[in-house]
TORKOL-4160 file (C-alpha; in steps of 0.2 Angstrom, whole numbers, padded with zeros to 4 digits, m for minus):
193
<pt num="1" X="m0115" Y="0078" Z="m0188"/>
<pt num="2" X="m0115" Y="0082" Z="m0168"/>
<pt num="3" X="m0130" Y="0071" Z="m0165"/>
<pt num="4" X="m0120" Y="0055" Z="m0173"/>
<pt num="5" X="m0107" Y="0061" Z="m0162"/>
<pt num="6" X="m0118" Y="0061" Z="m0147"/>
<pt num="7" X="m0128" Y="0045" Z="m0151"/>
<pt num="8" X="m0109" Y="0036" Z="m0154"/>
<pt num="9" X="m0103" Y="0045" Z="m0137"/>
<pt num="10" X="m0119" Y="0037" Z="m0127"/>
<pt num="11" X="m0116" Y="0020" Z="m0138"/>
<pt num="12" X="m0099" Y="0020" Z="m0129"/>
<pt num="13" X="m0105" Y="0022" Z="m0112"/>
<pt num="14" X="m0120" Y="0013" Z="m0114"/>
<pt num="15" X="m0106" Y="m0002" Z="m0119"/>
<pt num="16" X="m0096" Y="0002" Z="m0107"/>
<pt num="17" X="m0109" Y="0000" Z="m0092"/>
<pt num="18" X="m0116" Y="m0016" Z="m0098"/>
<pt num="19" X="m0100" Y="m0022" Z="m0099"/>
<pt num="20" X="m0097" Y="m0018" Z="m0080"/>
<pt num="21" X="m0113" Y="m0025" Z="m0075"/>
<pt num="22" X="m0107" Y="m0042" Z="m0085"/>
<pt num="23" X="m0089" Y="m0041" Z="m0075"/>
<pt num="24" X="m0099" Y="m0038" Z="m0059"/>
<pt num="25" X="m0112" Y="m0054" Z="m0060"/>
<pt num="26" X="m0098" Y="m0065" Z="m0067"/>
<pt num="27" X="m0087" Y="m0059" Z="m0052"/>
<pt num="28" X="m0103" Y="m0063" Z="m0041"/>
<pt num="29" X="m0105" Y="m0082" Z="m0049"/>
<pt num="30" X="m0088" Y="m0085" Z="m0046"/>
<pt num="31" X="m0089" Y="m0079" Z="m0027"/>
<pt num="32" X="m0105" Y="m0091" Z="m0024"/>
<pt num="33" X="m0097" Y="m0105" Z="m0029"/>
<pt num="34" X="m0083" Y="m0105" Z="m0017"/>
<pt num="35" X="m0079" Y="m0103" Z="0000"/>
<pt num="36" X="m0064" Y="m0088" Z="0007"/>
<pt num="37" X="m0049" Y="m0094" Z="0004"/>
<pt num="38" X="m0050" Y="m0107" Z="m0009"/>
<pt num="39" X="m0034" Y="m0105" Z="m0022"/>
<pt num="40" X="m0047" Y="m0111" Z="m0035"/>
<pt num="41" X="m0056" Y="m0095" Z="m0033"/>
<pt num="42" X="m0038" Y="m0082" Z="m0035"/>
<pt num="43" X="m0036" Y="m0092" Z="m0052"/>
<pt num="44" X="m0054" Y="m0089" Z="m0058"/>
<pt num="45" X="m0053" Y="m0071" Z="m0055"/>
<pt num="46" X="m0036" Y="m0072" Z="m0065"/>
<pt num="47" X="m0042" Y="m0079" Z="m0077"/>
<pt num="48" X="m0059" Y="m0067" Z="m0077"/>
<pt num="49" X="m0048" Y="m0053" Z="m0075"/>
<pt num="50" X="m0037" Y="m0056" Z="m0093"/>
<pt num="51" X="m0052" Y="m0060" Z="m0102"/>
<pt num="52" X="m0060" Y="m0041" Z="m0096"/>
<pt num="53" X="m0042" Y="m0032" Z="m0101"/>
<pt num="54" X="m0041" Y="m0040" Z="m0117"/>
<pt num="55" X="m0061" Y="m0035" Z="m0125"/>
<pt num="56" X="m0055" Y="m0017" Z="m0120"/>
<pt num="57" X="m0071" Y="m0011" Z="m0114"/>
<pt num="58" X="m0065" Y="m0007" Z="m0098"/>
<pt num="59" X="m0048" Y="0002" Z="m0092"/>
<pt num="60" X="m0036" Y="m0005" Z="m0079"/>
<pt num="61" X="m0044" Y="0003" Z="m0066"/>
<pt num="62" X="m0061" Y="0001" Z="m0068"/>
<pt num="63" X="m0056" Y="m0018" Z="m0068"/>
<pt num="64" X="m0048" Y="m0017" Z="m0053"/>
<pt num="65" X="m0060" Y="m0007" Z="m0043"/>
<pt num="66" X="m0073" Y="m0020" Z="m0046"/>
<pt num="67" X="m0062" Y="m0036" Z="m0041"/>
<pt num="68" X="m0054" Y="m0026" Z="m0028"/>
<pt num="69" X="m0036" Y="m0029" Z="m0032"/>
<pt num="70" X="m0021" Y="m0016" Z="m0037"/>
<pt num="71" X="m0015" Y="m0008" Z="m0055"/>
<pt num="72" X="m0002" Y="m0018" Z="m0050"/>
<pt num="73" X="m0008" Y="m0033" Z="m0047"/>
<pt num="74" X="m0017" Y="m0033" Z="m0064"/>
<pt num="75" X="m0002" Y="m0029" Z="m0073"/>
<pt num="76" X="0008" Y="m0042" Z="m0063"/>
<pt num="77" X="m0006" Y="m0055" Z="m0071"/>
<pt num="78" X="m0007" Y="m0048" Z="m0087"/>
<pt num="79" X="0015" Y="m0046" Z="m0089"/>
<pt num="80" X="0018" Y="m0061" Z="m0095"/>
<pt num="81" X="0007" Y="m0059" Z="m0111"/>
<pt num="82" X="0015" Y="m0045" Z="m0116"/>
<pt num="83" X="0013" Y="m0044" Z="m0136"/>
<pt num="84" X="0025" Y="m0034" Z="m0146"/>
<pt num="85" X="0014" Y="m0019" Z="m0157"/>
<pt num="86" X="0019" Y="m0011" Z="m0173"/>
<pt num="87" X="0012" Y="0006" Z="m0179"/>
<pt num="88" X="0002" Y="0000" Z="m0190"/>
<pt num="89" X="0010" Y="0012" Z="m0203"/>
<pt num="90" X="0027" Y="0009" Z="m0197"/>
<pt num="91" X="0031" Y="0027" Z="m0188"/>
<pt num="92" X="0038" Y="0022" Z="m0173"/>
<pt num="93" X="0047" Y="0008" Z="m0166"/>
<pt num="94" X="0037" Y="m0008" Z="m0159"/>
<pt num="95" X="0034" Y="m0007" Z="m0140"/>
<pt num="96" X="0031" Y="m0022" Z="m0127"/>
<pt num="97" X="0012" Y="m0018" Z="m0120"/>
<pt num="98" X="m0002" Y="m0028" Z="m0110"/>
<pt num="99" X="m0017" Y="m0023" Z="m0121"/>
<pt num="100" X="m0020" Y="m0010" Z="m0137"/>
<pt num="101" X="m0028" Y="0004" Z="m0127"/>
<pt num="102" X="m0009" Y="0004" Z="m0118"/>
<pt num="103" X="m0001" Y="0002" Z="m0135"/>
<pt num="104" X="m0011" Y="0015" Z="m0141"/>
<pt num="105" X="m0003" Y="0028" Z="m0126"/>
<pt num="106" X="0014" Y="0023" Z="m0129"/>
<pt num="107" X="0013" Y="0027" Z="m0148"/>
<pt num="108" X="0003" Y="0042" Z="m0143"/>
<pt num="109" X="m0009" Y="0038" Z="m0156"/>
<pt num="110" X="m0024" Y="0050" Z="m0151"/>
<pt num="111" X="m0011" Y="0065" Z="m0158"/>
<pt num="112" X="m0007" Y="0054" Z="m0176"/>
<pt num="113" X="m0011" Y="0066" Z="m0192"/>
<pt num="114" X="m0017" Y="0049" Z="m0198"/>
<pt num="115" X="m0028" Y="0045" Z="m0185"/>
<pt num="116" X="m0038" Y="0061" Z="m0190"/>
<pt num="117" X="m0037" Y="0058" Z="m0206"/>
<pt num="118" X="m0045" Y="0039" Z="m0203"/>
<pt num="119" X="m0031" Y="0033" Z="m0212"/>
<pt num="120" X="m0026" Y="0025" Z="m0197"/>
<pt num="121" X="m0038" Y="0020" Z="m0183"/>
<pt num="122" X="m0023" Y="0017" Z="m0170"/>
<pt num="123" X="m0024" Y="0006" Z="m0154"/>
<pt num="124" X="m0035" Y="0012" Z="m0141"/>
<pt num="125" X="m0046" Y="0027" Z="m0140"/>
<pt num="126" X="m0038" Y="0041" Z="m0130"/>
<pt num="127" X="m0045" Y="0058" Z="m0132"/>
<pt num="128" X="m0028" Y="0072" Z="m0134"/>
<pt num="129" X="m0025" Y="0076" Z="m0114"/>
<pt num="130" X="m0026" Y="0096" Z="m0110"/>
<pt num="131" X="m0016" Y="0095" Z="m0094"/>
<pt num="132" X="m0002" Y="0082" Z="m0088"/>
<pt num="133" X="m0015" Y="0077" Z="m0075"/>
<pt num="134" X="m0026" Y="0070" Z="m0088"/>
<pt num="135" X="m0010" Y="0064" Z="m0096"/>
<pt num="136" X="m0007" Y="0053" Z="m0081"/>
<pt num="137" X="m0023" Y="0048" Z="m0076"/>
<pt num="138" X="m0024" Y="0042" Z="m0093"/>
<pt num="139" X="m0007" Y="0031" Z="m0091"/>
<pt num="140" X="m0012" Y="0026" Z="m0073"/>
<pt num="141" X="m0031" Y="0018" Z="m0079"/>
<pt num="142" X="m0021" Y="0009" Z="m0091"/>
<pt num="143" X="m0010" Y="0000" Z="m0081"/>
<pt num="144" X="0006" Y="0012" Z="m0081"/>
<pt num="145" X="0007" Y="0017" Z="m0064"/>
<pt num="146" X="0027" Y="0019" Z="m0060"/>
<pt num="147" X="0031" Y="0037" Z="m0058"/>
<pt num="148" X="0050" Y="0032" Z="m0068"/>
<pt num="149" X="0039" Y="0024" Z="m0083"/>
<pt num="150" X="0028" Y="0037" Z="m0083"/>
<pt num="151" X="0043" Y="0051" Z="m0083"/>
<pt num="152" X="0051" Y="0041" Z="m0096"/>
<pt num="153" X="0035" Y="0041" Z="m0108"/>
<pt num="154" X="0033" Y="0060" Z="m0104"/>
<pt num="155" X="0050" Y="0063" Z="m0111"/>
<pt num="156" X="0051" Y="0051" Z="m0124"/>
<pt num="157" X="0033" Y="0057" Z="m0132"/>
<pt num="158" X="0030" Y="0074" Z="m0128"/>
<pt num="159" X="0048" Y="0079" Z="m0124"/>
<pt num="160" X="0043" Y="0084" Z="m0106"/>
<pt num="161" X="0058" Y="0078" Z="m0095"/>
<pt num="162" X="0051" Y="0079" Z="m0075"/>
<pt num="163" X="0062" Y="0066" Z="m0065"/>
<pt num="164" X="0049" Y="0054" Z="m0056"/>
<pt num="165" X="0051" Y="0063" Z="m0039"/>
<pt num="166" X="0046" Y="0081" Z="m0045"/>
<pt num="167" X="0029" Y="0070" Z="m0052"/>
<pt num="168" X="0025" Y="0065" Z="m0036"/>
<pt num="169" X="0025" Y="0081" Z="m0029"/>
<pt num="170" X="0014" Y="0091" Z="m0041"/>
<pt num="171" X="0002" Y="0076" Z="m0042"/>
<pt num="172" X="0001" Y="0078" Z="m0021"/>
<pt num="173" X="0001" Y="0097" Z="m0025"/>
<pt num="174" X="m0014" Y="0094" Z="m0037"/>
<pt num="175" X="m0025" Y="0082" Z="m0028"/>
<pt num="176" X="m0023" Y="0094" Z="m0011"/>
<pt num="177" X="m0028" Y="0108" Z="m0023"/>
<pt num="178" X="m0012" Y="0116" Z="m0019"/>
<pt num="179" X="m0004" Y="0128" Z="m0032"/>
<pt num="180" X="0005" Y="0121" Z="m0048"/>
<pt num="181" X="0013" Y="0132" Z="m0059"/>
<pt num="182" X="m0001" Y="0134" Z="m0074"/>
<pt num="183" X="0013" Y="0130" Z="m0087"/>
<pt num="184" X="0018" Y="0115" Z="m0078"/>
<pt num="185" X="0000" Y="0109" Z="m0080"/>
<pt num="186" X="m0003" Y="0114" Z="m0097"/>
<pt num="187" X="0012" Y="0105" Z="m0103"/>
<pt num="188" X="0023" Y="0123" Z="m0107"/>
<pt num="189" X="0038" Y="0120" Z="m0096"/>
<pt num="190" X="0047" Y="0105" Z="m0105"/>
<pt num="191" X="0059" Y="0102" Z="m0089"/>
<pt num="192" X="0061" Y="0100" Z="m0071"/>
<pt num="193" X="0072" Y="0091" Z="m0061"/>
């Protein structure tokens, strides 16, 4: 049983890589053909950068460290296809999301009993987060970068209620390798303002 999970593990990244190495020659193609500044170009990397978010093999991040643009920008592109999810075994409400991997995070399907069960496969294919920093860095690689909808999605799936300012700060704290209360980080103290 662990080695199938191991061979499916390095299946996964294997799929992932060549996936990046398929972005990165397109995004080289597309660069050859056109000179700096051409509008023609900005709407070819559009178009490339939908297409990558939609096969799911690559987060938001990833995507926009290789065509050098912002979370933002990405989202900004991908907004206006926003597709309304269901659960797919009618739990929870519909949300509004860009792609199933961010569905999946704001149904918090990697903590479904049905999931485990393989009743349900869910959207996406989050792991369960141990800290709030893997909790956010999970929202912020899919596109959810705004500390006041990250807040809100803390609150509304985990009951952890942090206004957006008090985020900032322990994410500053934790990146400086300053101290952050061990209950805060293991997701034990449910409210800060």
């Amino acid at each position: 049983m662990r080695v199938e999970d191991d061979n499916l593990k390095k299946g996964k990244l294997i799929s992932s890589l060549l996936a990046m190495l398929k972005l990165h020659a397109k995004l080289r193609d597309i660069m050859s053909l056109h000179i700096k500044g051409n509008p023609t170009l900005t709407g070819q990397i559009v178009v490339l950068a939908k297409e990558t978010a939609k096969h799911e093999e690559l987060d938001f991040k990833t995507i926009c460290t290789i065509l050098k643009i912002k979370v933002g920008t990405l989202k900004t592109w991908l907004g206006t296809e926003s597709i309304l999810y269901r659960c797919k075994l009618g739990l929870k409400e519909p949300v509004q999301a860009s792609t199933p991997r961010e569905a999946g995070i704001r149904f918090v399907c990697f903590e479904c009993a049905f999931r485990e069960k393989a009743a349900c496969r869910g959207y996406g294919e989050q792991i369960e987060p141990t800290t709030i920093f893997e909790l956010i860095g999970e929202l912020e690689r899919n596109g959810i970068t705004s500390r006041k909808e990250q807040a809100r999605l803390l609150e509304e799936n985990y009951g952890i209620r942090h206004s957006p300012t008090v985020l900032t700060e322990y994410i500053h704290r934790n990146k400086k390798g300053k101290h952050v209360p061990e209950k805060v980080v293991n997701m034990e103290i449910f409210t800060l303002n």
